[in-house]
Backbone as JSON Lines, residues from 0, in Angstrom:
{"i":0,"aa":"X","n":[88.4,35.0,-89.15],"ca":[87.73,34.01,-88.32],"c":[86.59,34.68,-87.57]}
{"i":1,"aa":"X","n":[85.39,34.19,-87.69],"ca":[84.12,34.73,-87.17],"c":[83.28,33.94,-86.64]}
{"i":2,"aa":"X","n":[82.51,33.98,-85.62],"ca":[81.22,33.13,-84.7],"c":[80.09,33.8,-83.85]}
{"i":3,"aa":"X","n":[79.39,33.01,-83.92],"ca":[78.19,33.27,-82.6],"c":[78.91,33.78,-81.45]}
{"i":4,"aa":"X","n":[78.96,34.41,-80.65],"ca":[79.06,34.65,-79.87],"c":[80.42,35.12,-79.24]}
{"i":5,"aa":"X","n":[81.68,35.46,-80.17],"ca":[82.68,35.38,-80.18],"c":[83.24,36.78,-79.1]}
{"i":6,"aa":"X","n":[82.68,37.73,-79.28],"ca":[82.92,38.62,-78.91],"c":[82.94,38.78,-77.05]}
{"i":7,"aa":"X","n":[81.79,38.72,-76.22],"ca":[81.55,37.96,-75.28],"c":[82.97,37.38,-74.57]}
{"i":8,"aa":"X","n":[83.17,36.11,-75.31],"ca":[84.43,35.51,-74.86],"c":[85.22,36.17,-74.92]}
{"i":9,"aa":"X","n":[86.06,36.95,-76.23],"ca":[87.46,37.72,-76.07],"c":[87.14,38.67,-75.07]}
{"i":10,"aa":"X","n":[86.22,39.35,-74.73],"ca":[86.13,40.45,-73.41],"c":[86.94,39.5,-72.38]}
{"i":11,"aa":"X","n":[85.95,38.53,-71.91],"ca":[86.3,37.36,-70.8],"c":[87.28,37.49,-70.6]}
{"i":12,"aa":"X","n":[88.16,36.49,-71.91],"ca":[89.25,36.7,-71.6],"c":[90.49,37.44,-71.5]}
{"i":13,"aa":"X","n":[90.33,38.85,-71.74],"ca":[91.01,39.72,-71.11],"c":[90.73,40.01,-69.84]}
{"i":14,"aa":"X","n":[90.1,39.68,-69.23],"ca":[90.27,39.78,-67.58],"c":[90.27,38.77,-67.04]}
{"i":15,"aa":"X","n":[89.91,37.47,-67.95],"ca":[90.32,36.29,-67.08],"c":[91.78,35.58,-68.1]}
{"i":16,"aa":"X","n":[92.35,35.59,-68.47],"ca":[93.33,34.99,-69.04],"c":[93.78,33.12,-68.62]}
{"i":17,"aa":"X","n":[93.67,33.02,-67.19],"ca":[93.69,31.66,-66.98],"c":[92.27,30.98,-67.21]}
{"i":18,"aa":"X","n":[92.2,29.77,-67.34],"ca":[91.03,28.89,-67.45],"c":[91.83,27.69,-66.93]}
{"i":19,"aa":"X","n":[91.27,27.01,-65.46],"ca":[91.98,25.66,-65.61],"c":[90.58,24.4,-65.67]}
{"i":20,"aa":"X","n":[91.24,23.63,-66.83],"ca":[90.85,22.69,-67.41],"c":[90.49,21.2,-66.7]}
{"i":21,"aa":"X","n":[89.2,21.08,-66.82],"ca":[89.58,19.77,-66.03],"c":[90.04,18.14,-66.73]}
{"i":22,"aa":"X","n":[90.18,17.37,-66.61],"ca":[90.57,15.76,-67.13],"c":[90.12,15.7,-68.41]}
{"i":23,"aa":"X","n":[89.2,15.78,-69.04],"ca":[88.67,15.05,-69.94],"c":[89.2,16.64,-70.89]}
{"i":24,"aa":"X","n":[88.97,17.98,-70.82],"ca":[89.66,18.82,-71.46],"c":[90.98,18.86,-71.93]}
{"i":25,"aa":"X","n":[91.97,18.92,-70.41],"ca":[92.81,18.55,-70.82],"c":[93.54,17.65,-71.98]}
{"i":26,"aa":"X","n":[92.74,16.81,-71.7],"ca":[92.89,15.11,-72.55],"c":[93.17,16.07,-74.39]}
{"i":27,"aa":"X","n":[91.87,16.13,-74.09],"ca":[91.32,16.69,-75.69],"c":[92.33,17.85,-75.91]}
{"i":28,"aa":"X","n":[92.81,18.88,-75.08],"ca":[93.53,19.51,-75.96],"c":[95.03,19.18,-76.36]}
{"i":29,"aa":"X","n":[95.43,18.07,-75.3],"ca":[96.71,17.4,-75.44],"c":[96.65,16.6,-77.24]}
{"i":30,"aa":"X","n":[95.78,16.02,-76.86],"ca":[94.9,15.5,-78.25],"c":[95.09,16.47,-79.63]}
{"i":31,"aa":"X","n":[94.89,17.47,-79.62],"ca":[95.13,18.55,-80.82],"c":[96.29,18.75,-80.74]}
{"i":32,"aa":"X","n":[97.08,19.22,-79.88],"ca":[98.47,19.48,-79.72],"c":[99.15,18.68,-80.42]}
{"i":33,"aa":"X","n":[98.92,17.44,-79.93],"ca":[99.37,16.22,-80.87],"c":[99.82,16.12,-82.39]}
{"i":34,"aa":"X","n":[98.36,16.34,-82.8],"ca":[97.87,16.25,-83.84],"c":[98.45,17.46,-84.83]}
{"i":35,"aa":"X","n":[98.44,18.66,-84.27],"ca":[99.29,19.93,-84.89],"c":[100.47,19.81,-85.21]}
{"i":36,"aa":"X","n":[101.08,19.23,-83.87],"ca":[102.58,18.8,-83.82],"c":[103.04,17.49,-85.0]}
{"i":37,"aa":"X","n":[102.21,16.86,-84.91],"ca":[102.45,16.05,-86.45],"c":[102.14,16.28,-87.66]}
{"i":38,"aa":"X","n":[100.87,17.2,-87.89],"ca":[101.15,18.07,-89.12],"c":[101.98,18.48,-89.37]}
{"i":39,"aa":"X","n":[102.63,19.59,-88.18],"ca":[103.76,20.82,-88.95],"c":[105.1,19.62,-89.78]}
{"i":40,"aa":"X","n":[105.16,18.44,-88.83],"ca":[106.44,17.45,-89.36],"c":[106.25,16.88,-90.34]}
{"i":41,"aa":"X","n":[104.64,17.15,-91.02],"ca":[104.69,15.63,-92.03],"c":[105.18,16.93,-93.33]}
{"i":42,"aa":"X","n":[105.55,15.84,-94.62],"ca":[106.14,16.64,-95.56],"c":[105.07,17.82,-96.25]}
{"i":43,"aa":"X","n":[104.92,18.86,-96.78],"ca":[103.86,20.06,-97.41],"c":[103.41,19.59,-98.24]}
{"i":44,"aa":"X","n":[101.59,18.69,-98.27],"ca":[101.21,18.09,-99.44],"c":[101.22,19.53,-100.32]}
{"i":45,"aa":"X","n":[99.9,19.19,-101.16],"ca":[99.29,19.38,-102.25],"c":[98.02,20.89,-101.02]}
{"i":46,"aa":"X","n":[97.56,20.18,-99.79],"ca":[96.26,20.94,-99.26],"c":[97.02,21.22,-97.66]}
{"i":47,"aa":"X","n":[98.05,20.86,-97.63],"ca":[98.85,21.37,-96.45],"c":[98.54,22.96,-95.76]}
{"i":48,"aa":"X","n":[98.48,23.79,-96.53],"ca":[97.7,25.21,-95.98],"c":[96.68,25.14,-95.49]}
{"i":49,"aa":"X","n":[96.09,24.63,-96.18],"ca":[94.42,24.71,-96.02],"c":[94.23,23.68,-95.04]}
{"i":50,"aa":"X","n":[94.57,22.48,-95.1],"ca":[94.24,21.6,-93.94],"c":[94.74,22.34,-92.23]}
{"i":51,"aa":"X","n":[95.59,23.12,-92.45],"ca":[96.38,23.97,-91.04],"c":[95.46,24.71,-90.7]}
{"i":52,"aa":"X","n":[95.02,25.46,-91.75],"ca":[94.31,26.64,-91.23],"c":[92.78,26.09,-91.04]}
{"i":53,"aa":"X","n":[92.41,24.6,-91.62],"ca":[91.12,24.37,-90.81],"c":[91.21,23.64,-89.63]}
{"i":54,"aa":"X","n":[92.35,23.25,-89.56],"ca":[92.76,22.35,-88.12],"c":[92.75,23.24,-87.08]}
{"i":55,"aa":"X","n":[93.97,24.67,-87.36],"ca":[94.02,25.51,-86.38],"c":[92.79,26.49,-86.12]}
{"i":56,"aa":"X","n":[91.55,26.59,-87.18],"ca":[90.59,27.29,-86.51],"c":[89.75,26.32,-85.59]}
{"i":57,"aa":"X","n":[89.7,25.16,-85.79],"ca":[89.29,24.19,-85.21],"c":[89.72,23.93,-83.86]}
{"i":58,"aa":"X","n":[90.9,24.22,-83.61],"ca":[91.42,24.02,-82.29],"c":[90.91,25.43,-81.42]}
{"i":59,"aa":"X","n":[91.2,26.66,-82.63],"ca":[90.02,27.74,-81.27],"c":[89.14,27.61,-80.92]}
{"i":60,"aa":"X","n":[88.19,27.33,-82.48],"ca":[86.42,26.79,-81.04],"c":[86.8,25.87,-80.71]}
{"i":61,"aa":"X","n":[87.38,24.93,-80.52],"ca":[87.31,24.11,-79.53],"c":[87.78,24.83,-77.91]}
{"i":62,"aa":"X","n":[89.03,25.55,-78.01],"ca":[89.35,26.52,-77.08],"c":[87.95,27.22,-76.45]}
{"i":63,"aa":"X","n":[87.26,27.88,-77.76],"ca":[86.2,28.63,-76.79],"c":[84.94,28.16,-76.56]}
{"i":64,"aa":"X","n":[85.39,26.59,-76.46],"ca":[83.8,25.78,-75.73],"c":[84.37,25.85,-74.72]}
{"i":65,"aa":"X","n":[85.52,25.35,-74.49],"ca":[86.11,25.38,-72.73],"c":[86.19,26.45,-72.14]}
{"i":66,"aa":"X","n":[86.51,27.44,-72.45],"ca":[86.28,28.79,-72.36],"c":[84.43,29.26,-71.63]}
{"i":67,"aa":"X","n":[83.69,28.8,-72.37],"ca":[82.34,29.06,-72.28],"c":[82.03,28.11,-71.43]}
{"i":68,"aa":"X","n":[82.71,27.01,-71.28],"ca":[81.99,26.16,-69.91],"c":[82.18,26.9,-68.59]}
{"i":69,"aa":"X","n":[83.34,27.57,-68.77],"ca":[83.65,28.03,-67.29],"c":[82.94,30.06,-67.0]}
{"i":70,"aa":"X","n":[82.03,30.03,-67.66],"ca":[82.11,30.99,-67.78],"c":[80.35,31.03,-67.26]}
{"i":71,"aa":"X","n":[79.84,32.22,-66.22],"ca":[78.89,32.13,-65.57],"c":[78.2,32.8,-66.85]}
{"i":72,"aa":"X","n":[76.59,32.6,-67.25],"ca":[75.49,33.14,-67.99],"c":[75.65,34.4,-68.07]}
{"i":73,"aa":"X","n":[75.43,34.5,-66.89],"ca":[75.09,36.07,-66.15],"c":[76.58,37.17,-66.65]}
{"i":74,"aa":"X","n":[77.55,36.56,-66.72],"ca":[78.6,37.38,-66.7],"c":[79.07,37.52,-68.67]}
{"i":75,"aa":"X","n":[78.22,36.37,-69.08],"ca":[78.21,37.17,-70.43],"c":[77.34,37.71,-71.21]}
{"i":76,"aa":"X","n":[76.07,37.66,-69.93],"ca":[74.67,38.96,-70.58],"c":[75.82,40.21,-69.58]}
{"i":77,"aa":"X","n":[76.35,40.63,-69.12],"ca":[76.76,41.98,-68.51],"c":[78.13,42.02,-69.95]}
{"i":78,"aa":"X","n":[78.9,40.72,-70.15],"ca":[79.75,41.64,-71.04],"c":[79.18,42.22,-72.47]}
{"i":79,"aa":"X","n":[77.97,41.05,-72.7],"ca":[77.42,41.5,-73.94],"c":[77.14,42.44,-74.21]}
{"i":80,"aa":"X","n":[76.58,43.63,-73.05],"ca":[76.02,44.63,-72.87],"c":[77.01,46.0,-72.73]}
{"i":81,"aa":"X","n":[78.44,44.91,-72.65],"ca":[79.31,46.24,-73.07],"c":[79.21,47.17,-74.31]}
{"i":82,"aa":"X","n":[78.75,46.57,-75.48],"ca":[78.91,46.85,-76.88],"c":[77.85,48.43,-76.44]}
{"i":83,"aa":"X","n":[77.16,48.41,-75.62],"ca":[75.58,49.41,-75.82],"c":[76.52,50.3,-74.59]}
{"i":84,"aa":"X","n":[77.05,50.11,-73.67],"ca":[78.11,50.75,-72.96],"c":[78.97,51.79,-73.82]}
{"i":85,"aa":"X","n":[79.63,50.91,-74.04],"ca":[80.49,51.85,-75.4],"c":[79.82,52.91,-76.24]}
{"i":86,"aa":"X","n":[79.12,52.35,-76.86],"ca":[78.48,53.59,-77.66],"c":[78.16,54.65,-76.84]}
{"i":87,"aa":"X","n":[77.17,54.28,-75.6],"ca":[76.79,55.62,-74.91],"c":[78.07,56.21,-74.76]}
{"i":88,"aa":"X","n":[78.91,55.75,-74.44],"ca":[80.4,56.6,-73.81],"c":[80.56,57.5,-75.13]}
{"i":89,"aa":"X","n":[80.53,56.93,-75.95],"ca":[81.39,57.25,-77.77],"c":[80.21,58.46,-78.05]}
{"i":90,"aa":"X","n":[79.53,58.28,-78.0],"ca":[78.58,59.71,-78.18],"c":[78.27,60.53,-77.25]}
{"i":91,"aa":"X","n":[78.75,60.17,-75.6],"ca":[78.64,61.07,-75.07],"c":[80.05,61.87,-75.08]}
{"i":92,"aa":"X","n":[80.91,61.44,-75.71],"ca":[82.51,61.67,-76.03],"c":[82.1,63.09,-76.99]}
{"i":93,"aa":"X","n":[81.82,62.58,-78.11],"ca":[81.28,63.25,-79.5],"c":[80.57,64.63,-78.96]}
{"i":94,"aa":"X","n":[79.45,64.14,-77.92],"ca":[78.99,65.84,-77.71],"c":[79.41,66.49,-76.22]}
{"i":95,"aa":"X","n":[81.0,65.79,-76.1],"ca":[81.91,67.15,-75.24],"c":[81.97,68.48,-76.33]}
{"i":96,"aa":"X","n":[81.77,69.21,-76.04],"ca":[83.01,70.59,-76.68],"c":[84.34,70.19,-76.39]}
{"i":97,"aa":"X","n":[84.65,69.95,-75.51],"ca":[86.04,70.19,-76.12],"c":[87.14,68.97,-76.94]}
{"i":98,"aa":"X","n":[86.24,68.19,-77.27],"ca":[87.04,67.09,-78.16],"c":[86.53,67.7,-79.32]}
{"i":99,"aa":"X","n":[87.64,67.48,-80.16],"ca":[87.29,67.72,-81.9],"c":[88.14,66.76,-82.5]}
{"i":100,"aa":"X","n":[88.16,66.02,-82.41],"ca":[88.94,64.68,-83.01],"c":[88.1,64.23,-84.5]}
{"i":101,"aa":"X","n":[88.87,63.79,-85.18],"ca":[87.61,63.37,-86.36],"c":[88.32,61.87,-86.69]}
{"i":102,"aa":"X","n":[89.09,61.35,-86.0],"ca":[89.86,59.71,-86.22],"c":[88.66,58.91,-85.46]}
{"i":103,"aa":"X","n":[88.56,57.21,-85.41],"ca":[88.28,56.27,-84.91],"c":[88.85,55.63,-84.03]}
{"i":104,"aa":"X","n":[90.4,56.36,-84.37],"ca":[91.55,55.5,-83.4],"c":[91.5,56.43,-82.0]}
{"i":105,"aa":"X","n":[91.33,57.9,-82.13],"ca":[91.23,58.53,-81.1],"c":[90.15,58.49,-80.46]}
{"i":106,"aa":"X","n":[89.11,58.36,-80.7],"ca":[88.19,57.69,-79.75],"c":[88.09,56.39,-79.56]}
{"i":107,"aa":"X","n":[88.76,55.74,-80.13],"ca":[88.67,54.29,-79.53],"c":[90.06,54.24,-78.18]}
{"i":108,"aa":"X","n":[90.78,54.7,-78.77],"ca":[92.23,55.29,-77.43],"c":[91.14,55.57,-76.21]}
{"i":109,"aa":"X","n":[90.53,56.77,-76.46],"ca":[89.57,57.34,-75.05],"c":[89.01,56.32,-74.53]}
{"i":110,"aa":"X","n":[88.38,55.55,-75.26],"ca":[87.04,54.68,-74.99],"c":[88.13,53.08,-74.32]}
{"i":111,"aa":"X","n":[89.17,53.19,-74.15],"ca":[89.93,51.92,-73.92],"c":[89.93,50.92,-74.5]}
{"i":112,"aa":"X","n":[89.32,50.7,-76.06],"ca":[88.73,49.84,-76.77],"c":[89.93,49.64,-78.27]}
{"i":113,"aa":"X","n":[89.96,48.81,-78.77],"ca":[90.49,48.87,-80.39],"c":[89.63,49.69,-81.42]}
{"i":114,"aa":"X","n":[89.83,49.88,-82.03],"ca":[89.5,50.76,-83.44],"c":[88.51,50.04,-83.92]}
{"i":115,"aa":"X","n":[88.7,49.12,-84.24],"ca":[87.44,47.85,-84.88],"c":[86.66,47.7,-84.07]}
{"i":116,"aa":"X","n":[87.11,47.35,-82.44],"ca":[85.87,47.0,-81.88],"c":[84.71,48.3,-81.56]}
{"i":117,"aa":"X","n":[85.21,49.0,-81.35],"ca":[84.18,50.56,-82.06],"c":[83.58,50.28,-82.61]}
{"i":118,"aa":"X","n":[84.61,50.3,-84.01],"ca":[83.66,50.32,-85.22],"c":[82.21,49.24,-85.45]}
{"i":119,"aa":"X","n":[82.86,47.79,-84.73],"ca":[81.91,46.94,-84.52],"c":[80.54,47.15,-83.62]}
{"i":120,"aa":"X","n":[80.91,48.12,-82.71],"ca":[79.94,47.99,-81.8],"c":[79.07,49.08,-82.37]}
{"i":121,"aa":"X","n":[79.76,50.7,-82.84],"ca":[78.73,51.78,-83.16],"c":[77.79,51.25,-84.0]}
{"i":122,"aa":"X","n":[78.39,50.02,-85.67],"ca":[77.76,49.85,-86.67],"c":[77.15,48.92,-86.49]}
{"i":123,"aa":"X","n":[76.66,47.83,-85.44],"ca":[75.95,46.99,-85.24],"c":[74.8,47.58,-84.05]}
{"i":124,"aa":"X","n":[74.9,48.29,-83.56],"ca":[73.99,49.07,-82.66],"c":[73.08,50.22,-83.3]}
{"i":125,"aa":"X","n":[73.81,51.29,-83.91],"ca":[73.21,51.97,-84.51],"c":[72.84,52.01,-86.23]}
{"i":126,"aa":"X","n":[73.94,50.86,-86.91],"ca":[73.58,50.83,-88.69],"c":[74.39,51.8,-89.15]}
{"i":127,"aa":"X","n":[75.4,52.78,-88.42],"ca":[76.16,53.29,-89.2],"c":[77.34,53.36,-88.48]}
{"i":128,"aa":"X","n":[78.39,53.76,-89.33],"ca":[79.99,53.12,-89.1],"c":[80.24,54.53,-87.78]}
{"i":129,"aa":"X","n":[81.52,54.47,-86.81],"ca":[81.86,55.3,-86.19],"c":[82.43,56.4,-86.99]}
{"i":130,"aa":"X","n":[82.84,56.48,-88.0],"ca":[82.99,57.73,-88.8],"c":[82.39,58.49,-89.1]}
{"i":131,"aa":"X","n":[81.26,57.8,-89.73],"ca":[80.25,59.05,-89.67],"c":[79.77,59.44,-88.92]}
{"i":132,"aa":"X","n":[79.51,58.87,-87.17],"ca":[78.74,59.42,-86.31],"c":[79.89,60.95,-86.33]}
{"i":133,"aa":"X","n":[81.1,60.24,-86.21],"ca":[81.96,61.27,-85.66],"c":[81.77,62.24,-87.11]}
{"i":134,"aa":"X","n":[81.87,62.59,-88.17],"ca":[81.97,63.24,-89.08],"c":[80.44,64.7,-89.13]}
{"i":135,"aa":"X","n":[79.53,63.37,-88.54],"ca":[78.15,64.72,-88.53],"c":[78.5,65.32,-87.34]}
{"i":136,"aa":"X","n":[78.94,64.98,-85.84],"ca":[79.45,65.91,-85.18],"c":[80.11,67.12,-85.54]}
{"i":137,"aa":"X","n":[81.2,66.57,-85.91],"ca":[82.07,67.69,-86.12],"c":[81.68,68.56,-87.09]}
{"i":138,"aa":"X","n":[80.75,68.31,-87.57],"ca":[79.88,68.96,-89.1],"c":[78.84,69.91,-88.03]}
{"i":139,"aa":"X","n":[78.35,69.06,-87.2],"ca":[77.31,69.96,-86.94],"c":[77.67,71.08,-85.82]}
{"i":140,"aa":"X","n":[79.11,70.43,-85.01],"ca":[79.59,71.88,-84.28],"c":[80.22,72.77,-85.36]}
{"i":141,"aa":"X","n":[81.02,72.6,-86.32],"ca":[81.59,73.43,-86.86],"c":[80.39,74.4,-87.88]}
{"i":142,"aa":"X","n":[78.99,73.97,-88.17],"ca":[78.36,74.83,-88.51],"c":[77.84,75.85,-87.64]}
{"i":143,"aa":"X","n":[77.86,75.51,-85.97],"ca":[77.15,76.1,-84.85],"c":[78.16,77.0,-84.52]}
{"i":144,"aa":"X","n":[79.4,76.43,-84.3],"ca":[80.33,77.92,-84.31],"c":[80.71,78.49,-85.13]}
{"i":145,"aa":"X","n":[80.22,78.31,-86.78],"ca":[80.53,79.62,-87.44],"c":[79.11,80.29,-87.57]}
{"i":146,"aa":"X","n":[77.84,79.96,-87.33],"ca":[76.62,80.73,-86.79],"c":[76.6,81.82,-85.73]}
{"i":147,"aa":"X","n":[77.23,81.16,-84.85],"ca":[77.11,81.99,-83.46],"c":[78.37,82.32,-82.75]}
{"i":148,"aa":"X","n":[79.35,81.91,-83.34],"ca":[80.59,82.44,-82.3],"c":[81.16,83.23,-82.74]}
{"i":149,"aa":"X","n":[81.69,84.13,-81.86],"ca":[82.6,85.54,-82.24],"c":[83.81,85.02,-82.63]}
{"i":150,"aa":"X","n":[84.35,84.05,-82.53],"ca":[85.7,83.39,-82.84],"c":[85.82,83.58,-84.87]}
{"i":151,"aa":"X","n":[87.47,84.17,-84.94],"ca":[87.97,83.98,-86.4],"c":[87.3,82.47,-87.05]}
{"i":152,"aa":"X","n":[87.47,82.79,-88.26],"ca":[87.68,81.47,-89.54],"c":[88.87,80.66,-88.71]}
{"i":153,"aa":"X","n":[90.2,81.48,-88.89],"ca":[91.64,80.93,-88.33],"c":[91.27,79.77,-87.29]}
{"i":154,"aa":"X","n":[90.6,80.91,-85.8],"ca":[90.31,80.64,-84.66],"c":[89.39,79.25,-84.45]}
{"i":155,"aa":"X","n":[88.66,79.06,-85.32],"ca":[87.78,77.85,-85.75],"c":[88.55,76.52,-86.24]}
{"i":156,"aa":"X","n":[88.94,76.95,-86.79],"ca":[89.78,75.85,-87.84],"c":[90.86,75.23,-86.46]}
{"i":157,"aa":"X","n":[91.17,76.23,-85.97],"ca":[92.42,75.81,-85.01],"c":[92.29,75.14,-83.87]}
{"i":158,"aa":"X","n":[90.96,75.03,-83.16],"ca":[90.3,74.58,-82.12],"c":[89.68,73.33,-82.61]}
{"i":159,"aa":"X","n":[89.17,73.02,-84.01],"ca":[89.02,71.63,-84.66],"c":[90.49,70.94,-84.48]}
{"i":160,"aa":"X","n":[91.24,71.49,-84.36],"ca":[92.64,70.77,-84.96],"c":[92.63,70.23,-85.96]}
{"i":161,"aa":"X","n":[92.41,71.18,-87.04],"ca":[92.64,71.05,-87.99],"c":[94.06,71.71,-88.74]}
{"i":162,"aa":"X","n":[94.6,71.19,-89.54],"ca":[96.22,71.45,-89.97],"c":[96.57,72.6,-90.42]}
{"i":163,"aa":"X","n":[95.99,73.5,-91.39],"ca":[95.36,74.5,-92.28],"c":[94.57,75.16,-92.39]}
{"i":164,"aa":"X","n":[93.71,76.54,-92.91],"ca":[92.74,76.84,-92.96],"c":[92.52,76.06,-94.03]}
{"i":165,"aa":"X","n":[93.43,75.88,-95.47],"ca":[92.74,75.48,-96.54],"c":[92.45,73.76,-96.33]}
{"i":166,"aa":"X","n":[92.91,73.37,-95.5],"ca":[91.93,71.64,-94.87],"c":[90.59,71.93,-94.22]}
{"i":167,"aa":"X","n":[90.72,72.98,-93.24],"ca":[89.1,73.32,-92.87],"c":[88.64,73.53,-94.26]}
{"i":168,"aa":"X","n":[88.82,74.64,-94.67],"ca":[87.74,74.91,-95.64],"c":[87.49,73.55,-96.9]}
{"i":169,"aa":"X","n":[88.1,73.15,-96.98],"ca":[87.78,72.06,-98.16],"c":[87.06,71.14,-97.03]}
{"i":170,"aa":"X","n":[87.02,70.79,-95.72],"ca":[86.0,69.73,-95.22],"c":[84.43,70.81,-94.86]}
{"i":171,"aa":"X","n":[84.8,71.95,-94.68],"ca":[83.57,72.72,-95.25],"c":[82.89,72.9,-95.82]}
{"i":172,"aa":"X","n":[83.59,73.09,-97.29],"ca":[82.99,72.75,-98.51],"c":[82.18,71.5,-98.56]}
{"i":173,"aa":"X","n":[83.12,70.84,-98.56],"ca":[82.41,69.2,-98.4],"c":[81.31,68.62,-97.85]}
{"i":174,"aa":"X","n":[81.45,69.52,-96.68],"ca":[80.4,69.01,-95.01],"c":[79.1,69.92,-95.57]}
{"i":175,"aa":"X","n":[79.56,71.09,-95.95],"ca":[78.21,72.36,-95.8],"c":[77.93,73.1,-97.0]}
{"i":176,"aa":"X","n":[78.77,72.31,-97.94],"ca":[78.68,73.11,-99.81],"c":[79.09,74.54,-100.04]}
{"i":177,"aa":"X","n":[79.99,75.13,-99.09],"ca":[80.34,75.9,-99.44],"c":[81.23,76.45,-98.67]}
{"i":178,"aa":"X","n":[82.06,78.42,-98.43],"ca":[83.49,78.03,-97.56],"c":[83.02,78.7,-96.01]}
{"i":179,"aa":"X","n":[83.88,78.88,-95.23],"ca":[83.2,79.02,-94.17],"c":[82.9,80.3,-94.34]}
{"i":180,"aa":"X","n":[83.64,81.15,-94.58],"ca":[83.28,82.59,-95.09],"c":[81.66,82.86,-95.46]}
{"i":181,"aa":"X","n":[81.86,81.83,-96.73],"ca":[80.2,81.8,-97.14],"c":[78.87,81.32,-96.08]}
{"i":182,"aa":"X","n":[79.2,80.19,-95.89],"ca":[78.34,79.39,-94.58],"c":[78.16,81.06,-93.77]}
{"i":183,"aa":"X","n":[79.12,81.43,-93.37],"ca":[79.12,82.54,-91.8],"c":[78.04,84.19,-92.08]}
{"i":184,"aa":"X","n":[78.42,84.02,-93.7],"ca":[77.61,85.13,-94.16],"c":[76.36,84.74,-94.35]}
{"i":185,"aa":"X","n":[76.33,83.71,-94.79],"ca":[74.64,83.26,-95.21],"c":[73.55,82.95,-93.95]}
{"i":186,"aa":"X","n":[74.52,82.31,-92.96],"ca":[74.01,82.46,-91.69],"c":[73.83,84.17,-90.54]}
{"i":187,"aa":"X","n":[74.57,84.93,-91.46],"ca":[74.07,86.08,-90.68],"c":[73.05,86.79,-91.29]}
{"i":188,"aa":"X","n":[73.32,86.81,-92.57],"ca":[71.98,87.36,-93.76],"c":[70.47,86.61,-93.24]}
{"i":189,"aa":"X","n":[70.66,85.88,-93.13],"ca":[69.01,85.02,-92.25],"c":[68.64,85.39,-91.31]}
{"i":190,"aa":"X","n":[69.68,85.44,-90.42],"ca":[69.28,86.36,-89.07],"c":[69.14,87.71,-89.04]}
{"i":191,"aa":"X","n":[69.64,88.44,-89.99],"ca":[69.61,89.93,-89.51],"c":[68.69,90.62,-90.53]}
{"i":192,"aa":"X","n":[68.72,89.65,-91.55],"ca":[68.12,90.23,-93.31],"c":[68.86,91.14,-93.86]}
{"i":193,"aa":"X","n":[70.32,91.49,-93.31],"ca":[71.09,92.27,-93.81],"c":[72.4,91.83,-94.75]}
{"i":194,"aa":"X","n":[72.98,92.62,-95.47],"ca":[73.95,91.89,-96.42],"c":[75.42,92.22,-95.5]}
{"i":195,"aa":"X","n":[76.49,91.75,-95.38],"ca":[77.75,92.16,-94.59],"c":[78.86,90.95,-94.96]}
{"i":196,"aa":"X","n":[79.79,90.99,-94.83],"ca":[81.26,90.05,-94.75],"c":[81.71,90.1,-93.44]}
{"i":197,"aa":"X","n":[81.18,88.85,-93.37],"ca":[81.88,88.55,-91.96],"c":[83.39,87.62,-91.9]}
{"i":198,"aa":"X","n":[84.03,87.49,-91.03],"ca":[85.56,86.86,-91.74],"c":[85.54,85.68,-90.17]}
């Protein structure tokens, strides 16, 4: 189920949960109630699913016009503006040091948010999904500390929280085309012009 403006409202109403209705609302939703309540009793035609599930999406927007009547302008240009909130948080998350998380769920945990709605907000703001923001992070610290830090392969891998060395190195491979060993040497051969094994 999807709409204009949908998002907005579910914020709302997690901090407002009541809405009281006045006469003519009321009326109308007693009115659907009704009407549901005699569906579920009549016998399961032939379009019985389908008529439920357009009745019952029907009864939410109708829910979130009443919803939106009571609801000041102003207070859903500030929630709208959560979505651009979030992200700043989510990338200023991304370039702590000391998070190395590479899930959606764990920064959406941090961020107080669901997993989706992340995902909704990074990939409609910026055009790409929260995975990958989070994936070039962790790509681009884990190339910076095997450039410049005195820290082991082991010592690296273990501060990603990562499970294994051989899980680091295969998202190494993956991330930087080759193992960290290699990456660490090729990055010192540039800098020094000298040949060596670094571990």
């Amino acid at each position: 189920m999807s709409g204009r403006g949908l998002w907005p409202l579910m914020m709302y109403t997690r901090t407002h949960p009541i809405i009281h209705m006045n006469k003519q609302e009321m009326k109308l939703a007693l009115d659907y109630f009704s009407i549901v309540r005699e569906k579920i009793a009549s016998p399961r035609d032939f379009y019985y699913k389908e008529i439920m599930l357009l009745l019952m999406e029907t009864v939410f927007y109708e829910i979130c016009v009443i919803i939106n009547r009571h609801i000041d302008t102003n207070v859903l240009t500030v929630i709208a503006k959560q979505k651009d909130l979030v992200f700043r948080k989510f990338i200023d998350l991304l370039s702590t040091e000391s998070i190395h998380s590479r899930t959606v769920a764990d920064y959406a945990k941090m961020l107080c948010v669901s997993p989706k709605y992340l995902s909704h907000a990074v990939q409609s703001l910026s055009g790409k999904n929260a995975l990958t923001w989070i994936l070039e992070y962790a790509t681009d610290a884990i190339a910076h500390e095997l450039r410049y830090s005195d820290r082991s392969i082991k010592e690296i891998a273990h501060a990603f929280e990562f499970s294994s060395i051989s899980a680091f190195s295969k998202f190494v491979r993956i991330r930087l085309g080759c193992s960290p060993r290699d990456f660490r040497n090729k990055a010192y051969d540039s800098e020094t012009g000298q040949k060596g094994a670094l571990s």
